[in-house]
PQR file of N, CA, C, O and H, with PARSE charges and radii, in Angstrom:
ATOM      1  N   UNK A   1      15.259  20.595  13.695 -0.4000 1.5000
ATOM      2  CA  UNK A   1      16.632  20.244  13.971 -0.0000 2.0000
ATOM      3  C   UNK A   1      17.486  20.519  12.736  0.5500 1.7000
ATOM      4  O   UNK A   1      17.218  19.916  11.697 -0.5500 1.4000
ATOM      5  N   UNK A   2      18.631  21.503  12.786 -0.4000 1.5000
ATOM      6  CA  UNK A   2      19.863  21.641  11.843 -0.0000 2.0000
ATOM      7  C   UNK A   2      20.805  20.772  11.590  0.5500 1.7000
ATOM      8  O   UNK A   2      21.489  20.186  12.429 -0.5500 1.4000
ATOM      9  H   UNK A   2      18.849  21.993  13.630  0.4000 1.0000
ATOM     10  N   UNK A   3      20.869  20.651  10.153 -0.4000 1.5000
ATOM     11  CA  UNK A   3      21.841  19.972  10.089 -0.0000 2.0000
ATOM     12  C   UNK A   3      23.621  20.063  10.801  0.5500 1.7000
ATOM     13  O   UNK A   3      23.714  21.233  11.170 -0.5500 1.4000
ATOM     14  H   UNK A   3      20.313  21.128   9.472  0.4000 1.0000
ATOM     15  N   UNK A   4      24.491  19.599  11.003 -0.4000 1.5000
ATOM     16  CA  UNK A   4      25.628  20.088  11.043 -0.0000 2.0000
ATOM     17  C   UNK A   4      26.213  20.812   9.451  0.5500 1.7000
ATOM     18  O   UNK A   4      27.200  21.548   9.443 -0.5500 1.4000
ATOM     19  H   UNK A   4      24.416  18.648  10.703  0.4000 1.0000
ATOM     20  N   UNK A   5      25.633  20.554   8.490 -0.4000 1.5000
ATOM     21  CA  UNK A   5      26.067  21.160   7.435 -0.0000 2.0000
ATOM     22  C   UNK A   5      25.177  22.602   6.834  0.5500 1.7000
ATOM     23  O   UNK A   5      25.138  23.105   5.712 -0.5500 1.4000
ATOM     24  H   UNK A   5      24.832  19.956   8.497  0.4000 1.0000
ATOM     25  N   UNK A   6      24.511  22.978   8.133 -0.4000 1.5000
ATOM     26  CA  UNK A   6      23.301  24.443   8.123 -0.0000 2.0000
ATOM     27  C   UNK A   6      22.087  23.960   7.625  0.5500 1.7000
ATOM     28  O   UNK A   6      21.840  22.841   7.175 -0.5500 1.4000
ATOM     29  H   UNK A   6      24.542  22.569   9.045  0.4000 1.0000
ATOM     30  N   UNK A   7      21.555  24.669   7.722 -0.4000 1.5000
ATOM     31  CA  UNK A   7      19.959  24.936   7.531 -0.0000 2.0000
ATOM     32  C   UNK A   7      19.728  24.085   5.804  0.5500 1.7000
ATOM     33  O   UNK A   7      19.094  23.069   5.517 -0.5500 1.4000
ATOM     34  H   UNK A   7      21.756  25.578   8.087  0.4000 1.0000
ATOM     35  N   UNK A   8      20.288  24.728   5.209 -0.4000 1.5000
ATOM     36  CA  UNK A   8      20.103  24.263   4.073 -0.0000 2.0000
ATOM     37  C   UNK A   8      20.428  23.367   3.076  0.5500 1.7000
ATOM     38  O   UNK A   8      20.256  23.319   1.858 -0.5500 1.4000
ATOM     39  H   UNK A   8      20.803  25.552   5.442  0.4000 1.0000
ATOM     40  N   UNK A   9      21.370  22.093   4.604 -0.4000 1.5000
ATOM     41  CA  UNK A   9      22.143  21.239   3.398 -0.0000 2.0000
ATOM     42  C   UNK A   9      21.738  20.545   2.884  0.5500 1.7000
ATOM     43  O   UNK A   9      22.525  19.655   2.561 -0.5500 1.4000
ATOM     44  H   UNK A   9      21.510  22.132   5.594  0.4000 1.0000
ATOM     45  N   UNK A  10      20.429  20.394   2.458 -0.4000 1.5000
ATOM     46  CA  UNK A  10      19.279  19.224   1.972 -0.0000 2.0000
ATOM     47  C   UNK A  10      19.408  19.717   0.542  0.5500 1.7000
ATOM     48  O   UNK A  10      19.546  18.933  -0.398 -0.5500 1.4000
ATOM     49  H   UNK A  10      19.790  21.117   2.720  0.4000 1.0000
ATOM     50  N   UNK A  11      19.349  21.300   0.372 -0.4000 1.5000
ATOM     51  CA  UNK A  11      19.616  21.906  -0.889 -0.0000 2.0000
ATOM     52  C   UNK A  11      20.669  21.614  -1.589  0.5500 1.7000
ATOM     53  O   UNK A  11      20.702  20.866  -2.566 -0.5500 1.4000
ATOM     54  H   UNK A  11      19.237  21.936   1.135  0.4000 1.0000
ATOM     55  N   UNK A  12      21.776  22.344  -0.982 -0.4000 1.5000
ATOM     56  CA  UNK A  12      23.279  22.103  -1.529 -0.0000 2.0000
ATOM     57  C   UNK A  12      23.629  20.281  -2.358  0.5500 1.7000
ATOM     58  O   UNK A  12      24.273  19.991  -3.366 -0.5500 1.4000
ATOM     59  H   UNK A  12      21.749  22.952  -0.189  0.4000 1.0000
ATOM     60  N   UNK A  13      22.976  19.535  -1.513 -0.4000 1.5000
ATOM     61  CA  UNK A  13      23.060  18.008  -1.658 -0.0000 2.0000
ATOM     62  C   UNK A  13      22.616  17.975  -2.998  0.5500 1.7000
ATOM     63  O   UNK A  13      23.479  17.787  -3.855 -0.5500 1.4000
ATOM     64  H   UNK A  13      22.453  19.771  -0.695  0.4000 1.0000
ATOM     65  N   UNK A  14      21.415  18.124  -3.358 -0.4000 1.5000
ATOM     66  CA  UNK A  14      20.866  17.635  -4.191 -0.0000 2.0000
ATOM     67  C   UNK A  14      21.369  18.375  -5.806  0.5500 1.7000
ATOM     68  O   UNK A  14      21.456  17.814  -6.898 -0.5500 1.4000
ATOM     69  H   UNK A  14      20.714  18.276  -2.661  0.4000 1.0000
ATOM     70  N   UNK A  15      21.662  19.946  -5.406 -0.4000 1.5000
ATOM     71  CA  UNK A  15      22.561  20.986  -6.598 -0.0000 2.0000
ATOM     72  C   UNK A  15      23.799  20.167  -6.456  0.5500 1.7000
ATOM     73  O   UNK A  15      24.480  20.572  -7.399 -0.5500 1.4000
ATOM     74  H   UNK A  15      21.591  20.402  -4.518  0.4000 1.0000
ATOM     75  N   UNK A  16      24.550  19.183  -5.787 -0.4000 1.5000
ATOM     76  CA  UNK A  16      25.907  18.864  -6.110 -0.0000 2.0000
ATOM     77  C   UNK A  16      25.193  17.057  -6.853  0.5500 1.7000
ATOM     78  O   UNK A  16      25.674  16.578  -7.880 -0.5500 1.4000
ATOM     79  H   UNK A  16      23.997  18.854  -5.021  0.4000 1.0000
ATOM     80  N   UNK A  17      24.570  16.678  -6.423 -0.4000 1.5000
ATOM     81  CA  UNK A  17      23.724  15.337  -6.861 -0.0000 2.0000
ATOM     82  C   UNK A  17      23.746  16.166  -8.092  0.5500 1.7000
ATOM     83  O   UNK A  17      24.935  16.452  -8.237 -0.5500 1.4000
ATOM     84  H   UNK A  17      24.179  17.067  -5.589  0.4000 1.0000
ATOM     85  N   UNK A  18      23.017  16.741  -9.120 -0.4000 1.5000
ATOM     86  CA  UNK A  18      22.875  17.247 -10.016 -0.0000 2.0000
ATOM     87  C   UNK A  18      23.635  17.724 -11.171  0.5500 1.7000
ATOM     88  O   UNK A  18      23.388  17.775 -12.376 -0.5500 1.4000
ATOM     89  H   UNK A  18      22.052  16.508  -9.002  0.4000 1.0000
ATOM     90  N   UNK A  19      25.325  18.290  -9.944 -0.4000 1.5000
ATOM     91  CA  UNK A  19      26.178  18.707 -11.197 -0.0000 2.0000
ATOM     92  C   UNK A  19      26.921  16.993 -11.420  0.5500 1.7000
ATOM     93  O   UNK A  19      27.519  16.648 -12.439 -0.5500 1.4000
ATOM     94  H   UNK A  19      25.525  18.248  -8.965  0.4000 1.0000
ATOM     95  N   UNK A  20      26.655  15.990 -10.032 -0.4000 1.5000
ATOM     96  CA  UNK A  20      27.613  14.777 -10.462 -0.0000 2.0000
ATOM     97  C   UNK A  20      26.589  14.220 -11.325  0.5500 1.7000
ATOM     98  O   UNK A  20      27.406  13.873 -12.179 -0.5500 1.4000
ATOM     99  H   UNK A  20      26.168  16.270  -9.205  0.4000 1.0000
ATOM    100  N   UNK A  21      25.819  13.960 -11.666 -0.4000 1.5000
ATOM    101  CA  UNK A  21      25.118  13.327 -12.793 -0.0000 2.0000
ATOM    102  C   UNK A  21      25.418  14.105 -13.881  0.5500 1.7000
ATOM    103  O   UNK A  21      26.151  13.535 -14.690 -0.5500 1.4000
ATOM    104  H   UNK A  21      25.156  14.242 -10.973  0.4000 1.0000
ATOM    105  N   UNK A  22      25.113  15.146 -14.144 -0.4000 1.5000
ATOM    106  CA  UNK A  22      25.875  15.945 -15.240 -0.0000 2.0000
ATOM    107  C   UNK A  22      27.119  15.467 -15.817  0.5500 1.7000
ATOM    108  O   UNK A  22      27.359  15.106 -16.969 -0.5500 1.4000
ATOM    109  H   UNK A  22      24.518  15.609 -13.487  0.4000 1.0000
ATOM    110  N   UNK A  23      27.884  15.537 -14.760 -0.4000 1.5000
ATOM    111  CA  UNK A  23      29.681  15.502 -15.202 -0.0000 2.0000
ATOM    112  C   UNK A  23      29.608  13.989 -15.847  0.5500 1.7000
ATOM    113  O   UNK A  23      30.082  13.851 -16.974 -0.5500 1.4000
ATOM    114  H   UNK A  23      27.688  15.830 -13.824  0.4000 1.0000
ATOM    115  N   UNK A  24      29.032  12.844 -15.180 -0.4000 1.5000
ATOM    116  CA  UNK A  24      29.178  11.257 -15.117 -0.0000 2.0000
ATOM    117  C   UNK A  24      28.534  11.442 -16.646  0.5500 1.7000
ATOM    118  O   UNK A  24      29.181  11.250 -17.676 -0.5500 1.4000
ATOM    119  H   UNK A  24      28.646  12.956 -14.264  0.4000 1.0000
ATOM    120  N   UNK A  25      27.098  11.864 -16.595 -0.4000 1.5000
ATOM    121  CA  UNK A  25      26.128  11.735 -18.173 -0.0000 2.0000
ATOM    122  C   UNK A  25      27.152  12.214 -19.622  0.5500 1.7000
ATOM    123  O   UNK A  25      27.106  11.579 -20.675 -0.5500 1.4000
ATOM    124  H   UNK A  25      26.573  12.020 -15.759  0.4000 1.0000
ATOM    125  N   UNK A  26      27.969  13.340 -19.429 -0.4000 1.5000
ATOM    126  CA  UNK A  26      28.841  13.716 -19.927 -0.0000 2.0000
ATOM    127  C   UNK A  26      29.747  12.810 -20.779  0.5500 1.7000
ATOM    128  O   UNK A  26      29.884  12.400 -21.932 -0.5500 1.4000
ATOM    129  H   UNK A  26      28.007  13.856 -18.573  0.4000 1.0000
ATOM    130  N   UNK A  27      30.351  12.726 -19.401 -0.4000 1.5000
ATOM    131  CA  UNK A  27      31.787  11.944 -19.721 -0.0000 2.0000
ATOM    132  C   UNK A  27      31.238  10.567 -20.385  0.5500 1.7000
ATOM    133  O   UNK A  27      31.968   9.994 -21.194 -0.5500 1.4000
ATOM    134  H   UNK A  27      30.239  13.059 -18.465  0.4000 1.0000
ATOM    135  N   UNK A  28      30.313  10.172 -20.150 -0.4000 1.5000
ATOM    136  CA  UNK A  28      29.788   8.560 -20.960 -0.0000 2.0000
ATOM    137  C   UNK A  28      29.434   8.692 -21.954  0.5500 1.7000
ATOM    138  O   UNK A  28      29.966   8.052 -22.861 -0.5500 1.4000
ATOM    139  H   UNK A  28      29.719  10.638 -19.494  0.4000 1.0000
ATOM    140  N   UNK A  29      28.433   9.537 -22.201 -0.4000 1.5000
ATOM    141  CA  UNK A  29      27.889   9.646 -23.290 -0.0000 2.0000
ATOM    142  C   UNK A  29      28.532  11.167 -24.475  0.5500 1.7000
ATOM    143  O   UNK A  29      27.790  11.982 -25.025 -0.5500 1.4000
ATOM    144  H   UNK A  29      28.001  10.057 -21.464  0.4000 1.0000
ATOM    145  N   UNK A  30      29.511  11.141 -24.533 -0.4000 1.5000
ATOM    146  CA  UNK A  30      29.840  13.006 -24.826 -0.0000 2.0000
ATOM    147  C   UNK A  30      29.179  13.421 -26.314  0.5500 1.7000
ATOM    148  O   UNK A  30      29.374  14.543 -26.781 -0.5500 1.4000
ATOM    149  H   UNK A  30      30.114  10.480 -24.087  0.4000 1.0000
ATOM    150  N   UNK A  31      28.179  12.160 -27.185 -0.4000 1.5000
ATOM    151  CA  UNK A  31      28.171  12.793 -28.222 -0.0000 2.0000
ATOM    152  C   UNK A  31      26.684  12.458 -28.276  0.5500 1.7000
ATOM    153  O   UNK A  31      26.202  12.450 -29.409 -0.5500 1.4000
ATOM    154  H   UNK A  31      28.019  11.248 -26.806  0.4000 1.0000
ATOM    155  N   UNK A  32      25.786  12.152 -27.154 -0.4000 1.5000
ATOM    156  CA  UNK A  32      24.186  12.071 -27.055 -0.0000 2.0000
ATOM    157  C   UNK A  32      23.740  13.515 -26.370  0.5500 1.7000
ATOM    158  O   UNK A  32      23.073  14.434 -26.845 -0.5500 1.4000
ATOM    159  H   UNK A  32      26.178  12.158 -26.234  0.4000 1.0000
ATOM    160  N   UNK A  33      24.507  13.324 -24.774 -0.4000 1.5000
ATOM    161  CA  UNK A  33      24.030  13.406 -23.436 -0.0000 2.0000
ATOM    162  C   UNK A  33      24.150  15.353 -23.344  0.5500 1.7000
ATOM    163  O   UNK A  33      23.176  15.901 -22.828 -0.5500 1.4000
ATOM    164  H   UNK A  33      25.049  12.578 -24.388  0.4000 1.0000
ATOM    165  N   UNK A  34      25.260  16.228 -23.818 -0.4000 1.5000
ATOM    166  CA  UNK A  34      25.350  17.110 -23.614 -0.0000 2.0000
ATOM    167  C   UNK A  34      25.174  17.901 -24.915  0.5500 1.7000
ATOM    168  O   UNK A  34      25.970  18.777 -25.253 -0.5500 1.4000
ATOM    169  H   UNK A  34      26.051  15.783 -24.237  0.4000 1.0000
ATOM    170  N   UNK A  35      24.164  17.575 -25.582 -0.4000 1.5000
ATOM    171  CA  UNK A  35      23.927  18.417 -26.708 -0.0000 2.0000
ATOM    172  C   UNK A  35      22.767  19.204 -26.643  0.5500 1.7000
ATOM    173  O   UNK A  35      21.904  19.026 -25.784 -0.5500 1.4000
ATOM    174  H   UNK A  35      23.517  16.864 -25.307  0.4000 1.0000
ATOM    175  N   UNK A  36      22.702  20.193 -27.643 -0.4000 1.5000
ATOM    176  CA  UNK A  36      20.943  20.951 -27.442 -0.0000 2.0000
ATOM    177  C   UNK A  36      20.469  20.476 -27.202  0.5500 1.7000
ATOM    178  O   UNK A  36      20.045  20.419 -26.048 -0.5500 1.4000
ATOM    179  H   UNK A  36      23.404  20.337 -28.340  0.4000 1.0000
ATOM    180  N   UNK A  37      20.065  19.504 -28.444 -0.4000 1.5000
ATOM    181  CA  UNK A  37      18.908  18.710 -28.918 -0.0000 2.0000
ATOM    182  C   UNK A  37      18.366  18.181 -27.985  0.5500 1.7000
ATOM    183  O   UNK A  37      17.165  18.312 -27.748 -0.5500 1.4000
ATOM    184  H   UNK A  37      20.409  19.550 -29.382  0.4000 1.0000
ATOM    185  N   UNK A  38      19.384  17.308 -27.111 -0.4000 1.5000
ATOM    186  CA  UNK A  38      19.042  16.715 -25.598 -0.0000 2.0000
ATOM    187  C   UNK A  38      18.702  17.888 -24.616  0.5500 1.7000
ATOM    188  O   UNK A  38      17.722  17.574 -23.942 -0.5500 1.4000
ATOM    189  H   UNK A  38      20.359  17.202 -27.303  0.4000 1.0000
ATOM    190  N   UNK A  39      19.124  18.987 -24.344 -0.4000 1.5000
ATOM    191  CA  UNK A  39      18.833  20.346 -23.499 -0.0000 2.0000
ATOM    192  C   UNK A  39      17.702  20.507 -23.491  0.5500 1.7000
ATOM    193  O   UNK A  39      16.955  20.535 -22.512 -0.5500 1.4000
ATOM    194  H   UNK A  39      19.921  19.243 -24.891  0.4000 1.0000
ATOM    195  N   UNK A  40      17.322  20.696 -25.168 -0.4000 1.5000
ATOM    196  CA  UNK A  40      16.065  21.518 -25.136 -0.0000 2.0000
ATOM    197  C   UNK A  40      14.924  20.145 -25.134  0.5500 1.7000
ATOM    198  O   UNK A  40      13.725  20.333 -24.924 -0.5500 1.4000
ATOM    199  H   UNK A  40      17.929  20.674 -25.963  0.4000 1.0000
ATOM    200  N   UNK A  41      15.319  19.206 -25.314 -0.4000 1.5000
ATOM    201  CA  UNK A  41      14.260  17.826 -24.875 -0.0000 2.0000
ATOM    202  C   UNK A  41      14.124  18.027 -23.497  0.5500 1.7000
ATOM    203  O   UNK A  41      13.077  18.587 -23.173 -0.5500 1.4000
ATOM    204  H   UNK A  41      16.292  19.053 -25.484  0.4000 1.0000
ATOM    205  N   UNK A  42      14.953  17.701 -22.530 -0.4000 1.5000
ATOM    206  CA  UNK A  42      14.499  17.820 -20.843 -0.0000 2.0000
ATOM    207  C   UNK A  42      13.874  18.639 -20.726  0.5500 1.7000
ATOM    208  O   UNK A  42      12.746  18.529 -20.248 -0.5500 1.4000
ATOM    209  H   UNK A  42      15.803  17.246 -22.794  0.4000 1.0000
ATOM    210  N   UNK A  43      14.580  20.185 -21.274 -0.4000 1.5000
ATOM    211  CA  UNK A  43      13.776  21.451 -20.413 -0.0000 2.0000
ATOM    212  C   UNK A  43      12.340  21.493 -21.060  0.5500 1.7000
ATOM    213  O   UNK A  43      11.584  22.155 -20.350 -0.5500 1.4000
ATOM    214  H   UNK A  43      15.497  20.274 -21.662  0.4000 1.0000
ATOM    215  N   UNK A  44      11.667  20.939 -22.304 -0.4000 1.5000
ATOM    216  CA  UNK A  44      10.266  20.775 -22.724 -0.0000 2.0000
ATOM    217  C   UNK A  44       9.468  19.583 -21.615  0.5500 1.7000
ATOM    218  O   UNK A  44       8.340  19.783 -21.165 -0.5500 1.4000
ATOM    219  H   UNK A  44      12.281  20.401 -22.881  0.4000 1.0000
ATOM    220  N   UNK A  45      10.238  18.433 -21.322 -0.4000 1.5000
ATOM    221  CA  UNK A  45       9.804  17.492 -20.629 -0.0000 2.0000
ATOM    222  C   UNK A  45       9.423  17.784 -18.777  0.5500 1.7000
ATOM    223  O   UNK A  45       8.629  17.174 -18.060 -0.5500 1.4000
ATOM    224  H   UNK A  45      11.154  18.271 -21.688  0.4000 1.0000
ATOM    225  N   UNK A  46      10.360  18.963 -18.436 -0.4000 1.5000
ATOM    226  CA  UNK A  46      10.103  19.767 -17.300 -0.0000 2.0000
ATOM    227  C   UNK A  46       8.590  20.147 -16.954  0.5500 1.7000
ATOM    228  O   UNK A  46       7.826  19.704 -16.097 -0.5500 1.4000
ATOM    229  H   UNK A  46      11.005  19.459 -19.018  0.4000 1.0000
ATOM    230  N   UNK A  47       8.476  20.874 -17.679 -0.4000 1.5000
ATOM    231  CA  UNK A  47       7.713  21.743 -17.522 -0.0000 2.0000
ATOM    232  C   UNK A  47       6.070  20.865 -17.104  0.5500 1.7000
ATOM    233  O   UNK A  47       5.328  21.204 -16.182 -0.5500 1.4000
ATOM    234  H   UNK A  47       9.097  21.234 -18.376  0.4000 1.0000
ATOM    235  N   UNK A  48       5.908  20.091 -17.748 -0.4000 1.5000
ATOM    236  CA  UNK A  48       4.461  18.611 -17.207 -0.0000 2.0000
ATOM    237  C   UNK A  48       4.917  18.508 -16.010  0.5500 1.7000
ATOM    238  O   UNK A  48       4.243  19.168 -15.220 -0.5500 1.4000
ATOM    239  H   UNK A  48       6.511  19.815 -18.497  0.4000 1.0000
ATOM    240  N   UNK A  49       5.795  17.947 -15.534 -0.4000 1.5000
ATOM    241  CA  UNK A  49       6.311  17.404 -14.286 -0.0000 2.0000
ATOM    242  C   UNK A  49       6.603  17.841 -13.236  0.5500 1.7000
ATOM    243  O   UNK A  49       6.590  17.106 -12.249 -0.5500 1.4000
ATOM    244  H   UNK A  49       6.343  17.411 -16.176  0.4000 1.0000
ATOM    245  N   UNK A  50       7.029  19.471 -13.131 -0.4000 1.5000
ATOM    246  CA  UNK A  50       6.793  20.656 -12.541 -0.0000 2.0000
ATOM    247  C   UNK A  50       5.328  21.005 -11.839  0.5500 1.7000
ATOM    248  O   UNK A  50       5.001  21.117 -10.657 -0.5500 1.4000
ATOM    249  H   UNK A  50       7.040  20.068 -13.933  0.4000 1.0000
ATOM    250  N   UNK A  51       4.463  21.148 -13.295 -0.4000 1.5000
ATOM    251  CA  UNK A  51       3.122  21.029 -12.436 -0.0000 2.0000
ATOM    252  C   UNK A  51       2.500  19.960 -12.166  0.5500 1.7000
ATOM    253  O   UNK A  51       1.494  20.227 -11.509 -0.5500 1.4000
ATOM    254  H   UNK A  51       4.729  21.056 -14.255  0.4000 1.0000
ATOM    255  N   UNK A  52       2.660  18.498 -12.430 -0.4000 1.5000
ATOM    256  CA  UNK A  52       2.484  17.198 -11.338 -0.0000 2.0000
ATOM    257  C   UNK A  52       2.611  17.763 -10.064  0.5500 1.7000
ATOM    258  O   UNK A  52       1.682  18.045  -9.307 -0.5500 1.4000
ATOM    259  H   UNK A  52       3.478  18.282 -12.964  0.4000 1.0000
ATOM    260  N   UNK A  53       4.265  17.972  -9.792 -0.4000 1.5000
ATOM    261  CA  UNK A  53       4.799  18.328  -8.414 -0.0000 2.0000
ATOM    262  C   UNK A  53       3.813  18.961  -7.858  0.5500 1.7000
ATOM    263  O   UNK A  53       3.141  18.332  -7.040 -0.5500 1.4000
ATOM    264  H   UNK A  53       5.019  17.743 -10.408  0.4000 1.0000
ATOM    265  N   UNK A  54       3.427  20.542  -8.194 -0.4000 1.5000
ATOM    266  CA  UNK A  54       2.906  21.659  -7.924 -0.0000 2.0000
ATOM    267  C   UNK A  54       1.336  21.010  -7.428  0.5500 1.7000
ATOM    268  O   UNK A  54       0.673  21.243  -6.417 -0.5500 1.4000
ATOM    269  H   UNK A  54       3.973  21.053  -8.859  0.4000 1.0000
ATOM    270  N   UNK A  55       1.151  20.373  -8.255 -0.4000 1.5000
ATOM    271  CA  UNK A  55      -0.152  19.930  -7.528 -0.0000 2.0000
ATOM    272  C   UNK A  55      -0.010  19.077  -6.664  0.5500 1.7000
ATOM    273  O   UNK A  55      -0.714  19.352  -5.692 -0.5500 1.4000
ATOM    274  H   UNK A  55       1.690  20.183  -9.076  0.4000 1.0000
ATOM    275  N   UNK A  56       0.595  18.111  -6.529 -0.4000 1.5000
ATOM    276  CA  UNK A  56       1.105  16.992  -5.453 -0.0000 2.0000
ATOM    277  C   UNK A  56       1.599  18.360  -3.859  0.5500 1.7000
ATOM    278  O   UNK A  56       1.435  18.089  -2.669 -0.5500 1.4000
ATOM    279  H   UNK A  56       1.166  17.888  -7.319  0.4000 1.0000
ATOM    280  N   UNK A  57       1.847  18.934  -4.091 -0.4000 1.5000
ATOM    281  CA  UNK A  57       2.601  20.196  -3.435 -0.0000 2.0000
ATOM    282  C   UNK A  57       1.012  20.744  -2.151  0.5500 1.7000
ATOM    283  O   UNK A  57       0.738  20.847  -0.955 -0.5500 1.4000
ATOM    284  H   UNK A  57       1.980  19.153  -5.058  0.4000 1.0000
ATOM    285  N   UNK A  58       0.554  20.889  -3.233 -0.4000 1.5000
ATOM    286  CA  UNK A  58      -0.989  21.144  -2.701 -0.0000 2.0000
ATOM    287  C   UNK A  58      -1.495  20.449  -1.959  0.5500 1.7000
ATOM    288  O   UNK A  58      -1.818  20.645  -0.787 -0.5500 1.4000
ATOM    289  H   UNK A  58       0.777  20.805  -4.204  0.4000 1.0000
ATOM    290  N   UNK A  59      -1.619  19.422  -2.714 -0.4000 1.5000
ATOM    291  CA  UNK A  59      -2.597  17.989  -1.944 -0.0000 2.0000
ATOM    292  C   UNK A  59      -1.522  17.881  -0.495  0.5500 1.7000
ATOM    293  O   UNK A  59      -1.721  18.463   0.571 -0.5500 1.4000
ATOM    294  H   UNK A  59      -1.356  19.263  -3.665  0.4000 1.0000
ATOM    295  N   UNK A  60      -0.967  17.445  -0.653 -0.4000 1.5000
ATOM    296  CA  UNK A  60       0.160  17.544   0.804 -0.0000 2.0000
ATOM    297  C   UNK A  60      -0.181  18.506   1.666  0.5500 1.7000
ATOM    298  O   UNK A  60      -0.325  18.271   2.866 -0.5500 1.4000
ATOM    299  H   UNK A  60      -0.806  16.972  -1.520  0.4000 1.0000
ATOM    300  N   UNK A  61      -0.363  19.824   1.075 -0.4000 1.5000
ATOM    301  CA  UNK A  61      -0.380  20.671   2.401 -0.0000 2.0000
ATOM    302  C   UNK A  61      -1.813  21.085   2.349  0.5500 1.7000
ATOM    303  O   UNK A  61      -2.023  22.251   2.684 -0.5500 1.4000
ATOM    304  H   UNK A  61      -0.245  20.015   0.100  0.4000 1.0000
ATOM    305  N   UNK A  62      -2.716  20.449   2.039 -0.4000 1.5000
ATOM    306  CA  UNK A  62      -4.599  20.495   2.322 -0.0000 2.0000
ATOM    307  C   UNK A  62      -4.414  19.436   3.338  0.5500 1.7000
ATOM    308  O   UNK A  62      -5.240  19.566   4.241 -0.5500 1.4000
ATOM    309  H   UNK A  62      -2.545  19.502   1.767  0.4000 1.0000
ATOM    310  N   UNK A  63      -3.614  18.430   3.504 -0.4000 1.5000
ATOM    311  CA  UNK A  63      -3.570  17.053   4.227 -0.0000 2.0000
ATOM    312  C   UNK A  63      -4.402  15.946   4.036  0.5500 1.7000
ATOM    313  O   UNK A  63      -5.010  15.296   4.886 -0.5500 1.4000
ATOM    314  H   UNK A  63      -2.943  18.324   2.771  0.4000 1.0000
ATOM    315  N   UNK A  64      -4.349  15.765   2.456 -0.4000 1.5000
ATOM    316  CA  UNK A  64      -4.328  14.351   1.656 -0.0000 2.0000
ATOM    317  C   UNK A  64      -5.407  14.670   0.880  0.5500 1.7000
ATOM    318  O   UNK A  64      -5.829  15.806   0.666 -0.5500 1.4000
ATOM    319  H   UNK A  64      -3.855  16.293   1.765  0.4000 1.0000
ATOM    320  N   UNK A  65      -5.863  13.591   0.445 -0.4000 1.5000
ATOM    321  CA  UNK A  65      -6.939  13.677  -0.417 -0.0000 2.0000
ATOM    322  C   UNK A  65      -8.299  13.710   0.383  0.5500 1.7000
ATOM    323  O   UNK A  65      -8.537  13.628   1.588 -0.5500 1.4000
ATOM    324  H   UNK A  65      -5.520  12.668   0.619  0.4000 1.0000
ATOM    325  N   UNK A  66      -9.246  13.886  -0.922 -0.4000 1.5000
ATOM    326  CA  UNK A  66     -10.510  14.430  -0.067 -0.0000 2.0000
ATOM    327  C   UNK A  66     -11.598  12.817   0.394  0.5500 1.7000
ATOM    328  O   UNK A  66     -12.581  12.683   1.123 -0.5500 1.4000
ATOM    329  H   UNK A  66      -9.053  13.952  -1.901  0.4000 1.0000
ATOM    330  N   UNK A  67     -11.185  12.310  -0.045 -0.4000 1.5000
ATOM    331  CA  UNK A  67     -11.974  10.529  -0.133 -0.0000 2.0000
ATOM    332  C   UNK A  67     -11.919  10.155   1.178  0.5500 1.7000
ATOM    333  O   UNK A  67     -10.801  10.076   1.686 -0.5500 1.4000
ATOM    334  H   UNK A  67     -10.387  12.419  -0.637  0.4000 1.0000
ATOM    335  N   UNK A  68     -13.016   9.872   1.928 -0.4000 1.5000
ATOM    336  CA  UNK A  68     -13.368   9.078   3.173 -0.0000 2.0000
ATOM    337  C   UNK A  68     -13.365   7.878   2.851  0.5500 1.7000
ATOM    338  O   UNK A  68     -13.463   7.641   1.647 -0.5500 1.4000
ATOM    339  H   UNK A  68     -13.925   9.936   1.516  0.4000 1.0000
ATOM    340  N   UNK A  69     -13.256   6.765   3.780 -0.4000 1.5000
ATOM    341  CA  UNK A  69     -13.500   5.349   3.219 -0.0000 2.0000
ATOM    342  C   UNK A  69     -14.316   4.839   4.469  0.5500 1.7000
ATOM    343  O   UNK A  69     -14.754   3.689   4.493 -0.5500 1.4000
ATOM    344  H   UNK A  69     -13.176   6.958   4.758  0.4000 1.0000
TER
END
């Protein structure tokens, strides 16, 4: 089932979720929140958490874990 806002508004949502945390993190913090130092901290902190996902990604579509009880 489509959204009324297309196929893909689950996407769009979350890229506009993203730039409003941006703008808000910004405007509060303007001399922590939008600097390198902070840039290049997240985008190092990405990259672990990425492949969490990636494997969580997996396990989901094998259909769960392998443990009988």
């Amino acid at each position: 089932m489509e959204s009324r806002f297309g196929p893909k508004a689950h996407i769009w949502s979350l890229v506009g979720l993203v730039v409003v945390l941006t703008v808000l993190l910004s405007a509060l913090a303007p001399h922590i929140f939008p600097t390198i130092t902070n840039l290049q901290s997240m985008a190092v902190q990405i990259a672990p958490l990425g492949l969490l996902a990636l494997c969580i990604a997996i396990t989901f579509l094998i259909g769960g874990s392998t443990s009988r009880a």
